[in-house]
C-alpha positions as CSV (number, residue, x, y, z in Angstrom):
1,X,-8.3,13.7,-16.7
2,X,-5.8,12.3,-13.7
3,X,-8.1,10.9,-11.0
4,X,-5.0,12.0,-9.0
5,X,-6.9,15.5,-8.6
6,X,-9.5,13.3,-6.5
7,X,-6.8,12.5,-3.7
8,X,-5.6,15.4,-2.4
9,X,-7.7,15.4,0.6
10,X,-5.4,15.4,3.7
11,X,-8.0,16.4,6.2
12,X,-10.2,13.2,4.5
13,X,-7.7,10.9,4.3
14,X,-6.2,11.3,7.6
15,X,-9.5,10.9,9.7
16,X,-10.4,7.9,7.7
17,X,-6.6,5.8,8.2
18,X,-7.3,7.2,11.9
19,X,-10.5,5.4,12.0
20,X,-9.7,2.6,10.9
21,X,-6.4,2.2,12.8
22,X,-8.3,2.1,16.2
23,X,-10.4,-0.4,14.8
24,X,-7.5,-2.8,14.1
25,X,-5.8,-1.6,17.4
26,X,-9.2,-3.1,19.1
27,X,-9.4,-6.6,17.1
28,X,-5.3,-7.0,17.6
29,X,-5.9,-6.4,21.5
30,X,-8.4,-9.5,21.2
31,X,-5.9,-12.1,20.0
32,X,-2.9,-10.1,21.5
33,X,0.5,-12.3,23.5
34,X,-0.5,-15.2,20.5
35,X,1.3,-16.0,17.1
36,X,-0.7,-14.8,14.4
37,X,-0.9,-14.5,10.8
38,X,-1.1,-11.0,10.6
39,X,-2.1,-10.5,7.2
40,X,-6.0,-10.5,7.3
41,X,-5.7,-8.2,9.6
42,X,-4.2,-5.4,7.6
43,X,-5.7,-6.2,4.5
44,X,-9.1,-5.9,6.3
45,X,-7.7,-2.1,7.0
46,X,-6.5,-1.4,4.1
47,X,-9.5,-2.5,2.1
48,X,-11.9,-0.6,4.4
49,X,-9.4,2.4,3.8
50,X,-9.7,2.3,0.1
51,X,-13.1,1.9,-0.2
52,X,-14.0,4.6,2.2
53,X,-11.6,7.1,0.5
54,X,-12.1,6.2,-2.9
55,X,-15.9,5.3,-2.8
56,X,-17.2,6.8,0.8
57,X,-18.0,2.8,1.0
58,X,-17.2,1.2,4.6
59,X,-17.6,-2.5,5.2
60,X,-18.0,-4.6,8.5
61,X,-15.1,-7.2,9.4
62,X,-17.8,-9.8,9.9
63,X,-19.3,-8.7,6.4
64,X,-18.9,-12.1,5.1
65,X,-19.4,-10.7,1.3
66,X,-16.9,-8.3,2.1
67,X,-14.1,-10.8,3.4
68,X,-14.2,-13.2,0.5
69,X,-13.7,-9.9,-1.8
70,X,-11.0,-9.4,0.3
71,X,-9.4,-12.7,0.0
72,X,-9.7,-12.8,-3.6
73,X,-8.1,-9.2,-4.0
74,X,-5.2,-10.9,-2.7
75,X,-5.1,-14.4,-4.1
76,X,-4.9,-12.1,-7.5
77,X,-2.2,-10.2,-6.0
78,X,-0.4,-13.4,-5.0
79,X,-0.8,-14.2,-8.6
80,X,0.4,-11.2,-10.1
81,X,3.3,-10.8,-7.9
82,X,4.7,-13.9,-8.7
83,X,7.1,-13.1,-11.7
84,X,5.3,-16.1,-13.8
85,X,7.2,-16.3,-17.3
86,X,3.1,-15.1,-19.0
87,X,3.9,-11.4,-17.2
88,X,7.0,-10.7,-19.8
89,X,5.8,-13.6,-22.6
90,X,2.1,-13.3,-23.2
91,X,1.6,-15.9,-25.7
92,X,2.2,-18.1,-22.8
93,X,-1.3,-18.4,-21.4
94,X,-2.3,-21.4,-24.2
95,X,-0.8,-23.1,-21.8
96,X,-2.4,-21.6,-18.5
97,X,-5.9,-21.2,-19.4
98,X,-6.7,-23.0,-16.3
99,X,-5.5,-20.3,-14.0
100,X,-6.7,-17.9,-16.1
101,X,-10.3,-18.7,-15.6
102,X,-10.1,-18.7,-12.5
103,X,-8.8,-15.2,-12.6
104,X,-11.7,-14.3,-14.6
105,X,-14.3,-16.0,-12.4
106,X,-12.7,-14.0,-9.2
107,X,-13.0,-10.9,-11.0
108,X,-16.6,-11.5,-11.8
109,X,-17.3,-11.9,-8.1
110,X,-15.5,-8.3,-7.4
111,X,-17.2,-7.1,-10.0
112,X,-20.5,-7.6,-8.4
113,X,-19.4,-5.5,-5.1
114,X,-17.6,-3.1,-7.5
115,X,-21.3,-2.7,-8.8
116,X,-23.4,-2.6,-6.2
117,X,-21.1,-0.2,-4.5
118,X,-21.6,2.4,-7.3
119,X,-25.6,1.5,-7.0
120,X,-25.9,2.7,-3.9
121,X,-23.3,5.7,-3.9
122,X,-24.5,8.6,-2.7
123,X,-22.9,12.0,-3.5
124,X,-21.3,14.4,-1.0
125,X,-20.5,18.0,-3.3
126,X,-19.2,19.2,-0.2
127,X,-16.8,16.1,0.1
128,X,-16.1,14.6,-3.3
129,X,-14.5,11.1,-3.6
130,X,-13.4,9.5,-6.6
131,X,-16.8,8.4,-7.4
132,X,-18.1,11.6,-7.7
133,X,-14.9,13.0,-9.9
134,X,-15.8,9.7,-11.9
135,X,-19.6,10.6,-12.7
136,X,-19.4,14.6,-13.0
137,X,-16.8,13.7,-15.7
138,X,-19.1,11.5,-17.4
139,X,-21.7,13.5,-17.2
140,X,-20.1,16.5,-18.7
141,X,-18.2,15.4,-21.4
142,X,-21.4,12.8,-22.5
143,X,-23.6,16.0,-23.3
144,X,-21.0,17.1,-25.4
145,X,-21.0,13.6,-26.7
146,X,-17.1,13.0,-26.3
147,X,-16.4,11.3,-23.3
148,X,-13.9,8.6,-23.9
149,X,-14.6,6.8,-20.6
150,X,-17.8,4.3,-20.3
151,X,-19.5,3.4,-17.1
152,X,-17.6,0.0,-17.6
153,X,-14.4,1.6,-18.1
154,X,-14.9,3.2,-14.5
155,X,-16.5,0.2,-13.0
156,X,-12.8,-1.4,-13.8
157,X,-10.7,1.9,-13.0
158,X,-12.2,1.7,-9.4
159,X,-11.7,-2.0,-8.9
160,X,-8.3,-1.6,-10.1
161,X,-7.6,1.5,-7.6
162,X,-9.7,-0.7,-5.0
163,X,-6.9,-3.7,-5.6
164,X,-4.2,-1.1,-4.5
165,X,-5.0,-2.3,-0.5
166,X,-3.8,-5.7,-1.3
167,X,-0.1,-4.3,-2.6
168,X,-0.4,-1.8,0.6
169,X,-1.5,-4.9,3.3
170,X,1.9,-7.0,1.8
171,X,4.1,-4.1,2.4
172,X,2.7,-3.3,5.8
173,X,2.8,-6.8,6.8
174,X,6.7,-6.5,5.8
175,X,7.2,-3.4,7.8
176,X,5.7,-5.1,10.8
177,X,7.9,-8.6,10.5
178,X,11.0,-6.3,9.5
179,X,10.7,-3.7,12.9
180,X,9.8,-6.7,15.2
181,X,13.4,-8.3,14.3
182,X,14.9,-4.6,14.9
183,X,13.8,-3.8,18.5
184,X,15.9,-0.5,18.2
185,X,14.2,0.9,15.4
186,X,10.7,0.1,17.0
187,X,12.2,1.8,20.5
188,X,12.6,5.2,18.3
189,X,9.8,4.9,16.6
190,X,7.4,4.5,19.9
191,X,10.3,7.4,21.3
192,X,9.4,9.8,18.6
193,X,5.1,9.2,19.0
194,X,5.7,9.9,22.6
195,X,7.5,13.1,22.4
196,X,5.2,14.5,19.6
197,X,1.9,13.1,21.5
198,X,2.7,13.4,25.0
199,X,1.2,9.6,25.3
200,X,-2.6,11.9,25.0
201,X,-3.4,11.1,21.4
202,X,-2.9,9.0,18.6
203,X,-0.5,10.2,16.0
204,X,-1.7,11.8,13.2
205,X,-0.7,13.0,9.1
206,X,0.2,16.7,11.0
207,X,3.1,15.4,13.1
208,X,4.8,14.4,10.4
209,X,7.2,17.2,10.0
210,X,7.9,16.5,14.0
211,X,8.4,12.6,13.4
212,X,11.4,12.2,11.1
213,X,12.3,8.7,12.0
214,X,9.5,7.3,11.5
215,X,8.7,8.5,8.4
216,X,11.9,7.9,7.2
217,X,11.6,4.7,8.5
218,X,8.4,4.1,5.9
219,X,10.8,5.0,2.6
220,X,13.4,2.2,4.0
221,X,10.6,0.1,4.3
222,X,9.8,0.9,0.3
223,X,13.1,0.9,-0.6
224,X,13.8,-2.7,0.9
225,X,10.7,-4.6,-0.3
226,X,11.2,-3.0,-3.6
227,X,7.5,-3.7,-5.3
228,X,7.7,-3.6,-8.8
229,X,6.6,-0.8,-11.2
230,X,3.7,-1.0,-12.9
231,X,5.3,-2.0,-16.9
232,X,5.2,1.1,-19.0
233,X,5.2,1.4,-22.9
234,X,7.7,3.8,-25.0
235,X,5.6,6.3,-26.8
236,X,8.7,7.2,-28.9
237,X,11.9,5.4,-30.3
238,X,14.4,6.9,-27.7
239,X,17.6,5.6,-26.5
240,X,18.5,5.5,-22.4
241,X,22.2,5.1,-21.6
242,X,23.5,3.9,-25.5
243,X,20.6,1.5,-25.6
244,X,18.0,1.8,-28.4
245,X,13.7,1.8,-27.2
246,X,11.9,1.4,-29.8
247,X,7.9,3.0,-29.8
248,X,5.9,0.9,-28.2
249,X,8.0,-1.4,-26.2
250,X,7.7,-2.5,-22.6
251,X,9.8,-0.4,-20.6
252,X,10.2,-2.1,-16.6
253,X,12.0,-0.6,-13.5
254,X,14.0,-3.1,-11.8
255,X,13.9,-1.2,-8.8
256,X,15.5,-3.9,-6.7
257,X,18.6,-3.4,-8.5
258,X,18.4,0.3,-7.9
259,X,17.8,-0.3,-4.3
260,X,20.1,-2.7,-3.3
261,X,23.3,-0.9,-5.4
262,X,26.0,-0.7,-3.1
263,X,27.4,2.4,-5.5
264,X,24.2,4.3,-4.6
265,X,23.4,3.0,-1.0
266,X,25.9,2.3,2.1
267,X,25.6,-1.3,2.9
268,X,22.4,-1.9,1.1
269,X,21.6,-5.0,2.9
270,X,21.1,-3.4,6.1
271,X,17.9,-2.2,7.3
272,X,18.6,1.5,8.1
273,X,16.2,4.5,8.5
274,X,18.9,7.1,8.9
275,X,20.2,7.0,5.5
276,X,17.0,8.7,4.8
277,X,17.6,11.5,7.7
278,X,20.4,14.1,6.9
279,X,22.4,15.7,9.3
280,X,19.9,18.6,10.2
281,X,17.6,16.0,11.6
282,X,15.4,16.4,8.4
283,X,14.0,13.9,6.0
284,X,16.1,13.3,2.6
285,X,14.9,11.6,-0.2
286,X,17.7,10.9,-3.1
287,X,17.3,11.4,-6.6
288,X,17.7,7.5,-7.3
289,X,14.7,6.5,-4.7
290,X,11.9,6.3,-7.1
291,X,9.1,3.5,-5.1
292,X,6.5,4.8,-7.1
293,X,7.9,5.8,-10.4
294,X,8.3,9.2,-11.7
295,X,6.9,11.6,-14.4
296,X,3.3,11.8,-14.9
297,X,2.6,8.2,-14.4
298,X,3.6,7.4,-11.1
299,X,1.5,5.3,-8.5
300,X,-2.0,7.1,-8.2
301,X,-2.5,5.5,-4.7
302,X,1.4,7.0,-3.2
303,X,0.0,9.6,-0.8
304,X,-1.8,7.2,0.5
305,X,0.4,4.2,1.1
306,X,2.8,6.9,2.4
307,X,0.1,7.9,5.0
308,X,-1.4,4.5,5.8
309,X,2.9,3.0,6.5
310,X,3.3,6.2,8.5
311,X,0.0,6.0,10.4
312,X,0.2,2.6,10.6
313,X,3.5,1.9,12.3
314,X,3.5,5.0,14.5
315,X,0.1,3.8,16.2
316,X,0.6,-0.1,16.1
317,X,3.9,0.6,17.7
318,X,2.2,3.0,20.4
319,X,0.2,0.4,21.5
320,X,2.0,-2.6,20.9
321,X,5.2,-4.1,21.7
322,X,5.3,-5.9,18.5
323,X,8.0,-9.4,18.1
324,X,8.4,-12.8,16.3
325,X,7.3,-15.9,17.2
326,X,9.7,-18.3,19.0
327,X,11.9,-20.0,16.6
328,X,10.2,-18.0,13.7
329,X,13.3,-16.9,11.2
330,X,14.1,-13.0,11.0
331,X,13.7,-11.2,7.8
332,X,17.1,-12.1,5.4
333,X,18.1,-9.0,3.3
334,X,19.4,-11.0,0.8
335,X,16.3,-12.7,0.4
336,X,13.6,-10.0,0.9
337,X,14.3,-7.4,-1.8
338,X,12.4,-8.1,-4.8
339,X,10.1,-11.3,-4.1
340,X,7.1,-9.3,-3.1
341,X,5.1,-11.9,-1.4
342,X,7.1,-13.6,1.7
343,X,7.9,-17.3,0.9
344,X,6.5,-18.6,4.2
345,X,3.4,-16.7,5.7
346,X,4.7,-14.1,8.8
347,X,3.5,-14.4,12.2
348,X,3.5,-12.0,14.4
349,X,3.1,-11.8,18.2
350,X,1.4,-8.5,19.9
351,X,1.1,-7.6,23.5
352,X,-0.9,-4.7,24.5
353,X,1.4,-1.9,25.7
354,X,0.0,0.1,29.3
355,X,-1.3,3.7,28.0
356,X,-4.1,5.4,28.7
357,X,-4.8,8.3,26.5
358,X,-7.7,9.4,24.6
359,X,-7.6,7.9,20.9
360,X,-10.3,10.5,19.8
């Protein structure tokens, strides 16, 4: 079973990003024309996002049980991401047992919201989340008595999924520090909402086709930051260009190098949304742009990252003007690609554009 059956709805996802944009739109407005680390900010989003699509869970910012799960999602995701020598060598952790207890003692404190959320889950046949898919499979294949999943098993699935909103708050947050040093990009973006929305609405997943830029303007995000793949084992001895794979080997994309290849992209280094918009005005994705992966096992969560970057900048950027601190450094595209979490935290300054429409 691919839980990948249990995100397909658009209608769903699109009214719950929507929701949860205004929200942020309304806490931003409170500390807006001040120098802010943005970051708790989206990732407060983003984890009321997953949880609402994935478990039909949503939390209160001032939840304070809430918050510290969402501060340890990411002080694991700052761990992860780090490219310590233990990710490619694991024999390594006799000599970082320390910091791997604390790993485990973080994920015990997840795992208690992980439980209690499905405790008190309530199922909705007429709007299934990935809860529901989760139990119904359970329950069918246990009468038959050969389910290989365990309740456990899920319990870990969903925390794993739920983790995603950490990896989609870091890429947001570089979207945001990356348009506020490119004042032209941001003046297209804000262009494009306008013309689609007639300043009377907020943006939504069915303008898409009509807003180009801006999604293209999402992949150069993705292909920029360059997150790393999710390692992947051979399930075969194969051979890719002349090199021999043995079975069972770790297989890695290093999708920086594929991203920043000046023999695939022109001037790499430069932050560009056209080079994903052909010359009919359309979006054009190229073979060699692979964010997610490719084959059966790419990125469960990718339709929604794609939506939440597209939703996200289109309506941030149609309320805010959106810049950097004074004297704060602007992004360096030789230093960006393929470090995942920024060096120094981003700050960001936003003041509160003049519309008046109806958000509803």
């Amino acid at each position: 079973m691919h839980p990948k059956i249990a995100l397909s709805d658009g209608k769903r996802m699109n009214d719950i990003i929507m929701f949860e944009l205004q929200e942020l739109v309304t806490r931003l407005s409170k500390v807006q024309n001040h120098s802010v680390e943005s970051r708790l900010f989206l990732n407060i989003t983003t984890a009321n996002i997953f949880y609402q699509y994935i478990c039909s869970k949503r939390f209160s910012e001032t939840d304070s049980t809430f918050l510290k799960t969402v501060q340890i999602y990411d002080a694991v995701f700052r761990e992860l991401f780090q490219g310590y020598a233990i990710d490619f060598m694991p024999w390594m952790k006799l000599f970082t047992e320390r910091k791997l207890r604390v790993l485990k003692e973080q994920a015990k404190e997840v795992s208690k919201v992980t439980e209690a959320v499905l405790r008190e889950h309530t199922s909705n046949p007429d709007s299934p989340d990935l809860i529901d898919i989760y139990t119904n499979y359970l329950k069918e294949n246990e009468a038959e008595g050969k389910s290989p999943l365990t309740e456990e098993d899920v319990e870990v699935i969903i925390e794993d999924l739920i983790g995603g909103h950490s990896v989609l708050g870091n890429l947001w947050l570089w979207g945001l520090y990356l348009l506020a040093a490119n004042p032209e990009v941001c003046k297209n973006i804000r262009e494009e909402v306008a013309r689609v929305t007639c300043g009377m609405r907020a943006p939504t997943m069915e303008d898409r086709k009509q807003m180009p830029y801006t999604e293209a303007t999402t992949f150069e995000l993705l292909r920029v930051v360059s997150s790393p793949i999710i390692p992947h084992v051979a399930t075969t001895d194969t051979s890719i260009s002349g090199y021999e794979v043995q079975k069972d080997t770790m297989v890695m994309f290093n999708t920086n190098d594929i991203n920043m290849d000046p023999q695939l992209w022109h001037e790499p280094r430069k932050f560009n949304p056209m080079r994903f918009v052909n010359s009919q005005g359309n979006v054009f994705k190229p073979d060699h742009f692979i964010p997610f992966g490719m084959g059966k096992r790419t990125c469960l969560g990718d339709g929604l990252v794609k939506a939440t970057l597209f939703l996200g900048l289109s309506t941030l950027l149609q309320n805010f003007e959106i810049s950097l601190p004074q004297g704060f450094a602007e992004p360096d595209m030789y230093g960006i690609p393929g470090i995942v979490v920024p060096r120094e935290e981003i700050r960001l300054v936003f003041r509160r554009l003049d519309i008046a429409i109806n958000m509803a």
